[in-house]
C-alpha positions as CSV (number, residue, x, y, z in Angstrom):
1,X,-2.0,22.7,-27.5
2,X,-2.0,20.6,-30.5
3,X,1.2,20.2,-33.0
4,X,0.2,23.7,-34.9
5,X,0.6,25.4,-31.2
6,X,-3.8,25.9,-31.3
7,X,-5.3,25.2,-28.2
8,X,-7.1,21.6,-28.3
9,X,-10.9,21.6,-29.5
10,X,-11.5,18.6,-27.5
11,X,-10.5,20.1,-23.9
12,X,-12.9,22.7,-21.9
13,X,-10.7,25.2,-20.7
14,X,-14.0,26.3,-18.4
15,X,-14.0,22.9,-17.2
16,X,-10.6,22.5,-16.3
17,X,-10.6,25.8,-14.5
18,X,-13.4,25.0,-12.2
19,X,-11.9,21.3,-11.3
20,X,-8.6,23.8,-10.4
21,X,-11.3,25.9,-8.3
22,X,-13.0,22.9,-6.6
23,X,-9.7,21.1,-5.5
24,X,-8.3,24.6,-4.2
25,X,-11.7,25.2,-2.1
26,X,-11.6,21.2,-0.9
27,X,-8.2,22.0,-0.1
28,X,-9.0,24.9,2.1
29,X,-11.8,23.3,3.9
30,X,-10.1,20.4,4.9
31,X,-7.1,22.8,6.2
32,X,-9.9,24.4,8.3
33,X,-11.3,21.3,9.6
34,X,-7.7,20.0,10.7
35,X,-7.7,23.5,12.2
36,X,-10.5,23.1,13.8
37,X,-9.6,19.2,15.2
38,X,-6.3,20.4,16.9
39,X,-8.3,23.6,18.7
40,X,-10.5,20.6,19.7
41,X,-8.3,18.3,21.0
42,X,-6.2,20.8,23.1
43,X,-9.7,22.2,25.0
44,X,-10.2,18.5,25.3
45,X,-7.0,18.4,26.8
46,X,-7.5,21.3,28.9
47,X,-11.2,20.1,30.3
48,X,-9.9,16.9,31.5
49,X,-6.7,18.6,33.1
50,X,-9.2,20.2,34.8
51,X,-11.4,17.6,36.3
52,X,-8.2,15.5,36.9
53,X,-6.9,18.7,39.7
54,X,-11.2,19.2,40.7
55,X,-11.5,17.7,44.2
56,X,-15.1,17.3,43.9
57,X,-14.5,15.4,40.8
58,X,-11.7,13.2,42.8
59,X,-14.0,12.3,45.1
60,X,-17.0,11.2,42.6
61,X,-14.5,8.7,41.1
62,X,-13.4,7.3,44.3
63,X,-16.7,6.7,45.0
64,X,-17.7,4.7,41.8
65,X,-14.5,2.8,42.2
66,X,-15.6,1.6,45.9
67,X,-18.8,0.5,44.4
68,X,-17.7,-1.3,41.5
């Protein structure tokens, strides 16, 4: 607004409302993505848990330790 309370001839009021649009949607995405990361990370978790407890897996690795 300028001093006469008229909205500002030089300012795109479009404009302004996609930047507001873009930033919320950039926003989103990267909450999905960190989503996303942590379901990642905890199946990763999970997987190796699971070849840790795998005796077939135990033994594999004892083998390549014996020939390195």
């Amino acid at each position: 607004m300028d001093s006469e309370g008229f909205p500002r001839a030089d300012l795109d009021f479009g404009e302004l409302a996609d930047y507001r649009n873009t930033k919320r949607r950039l926003n989103e995405l990267n909450n999905d993505h960190l989503a996303l990361m942590k379901n990642i990370e905890s199946k990763l978790y999970l997987l190796h848990e699971q070849k840790r407890n795998d005796p077939a897996f135990k033994s594999a690795m004892e083998a390549e330790e014996k020939r390195a």
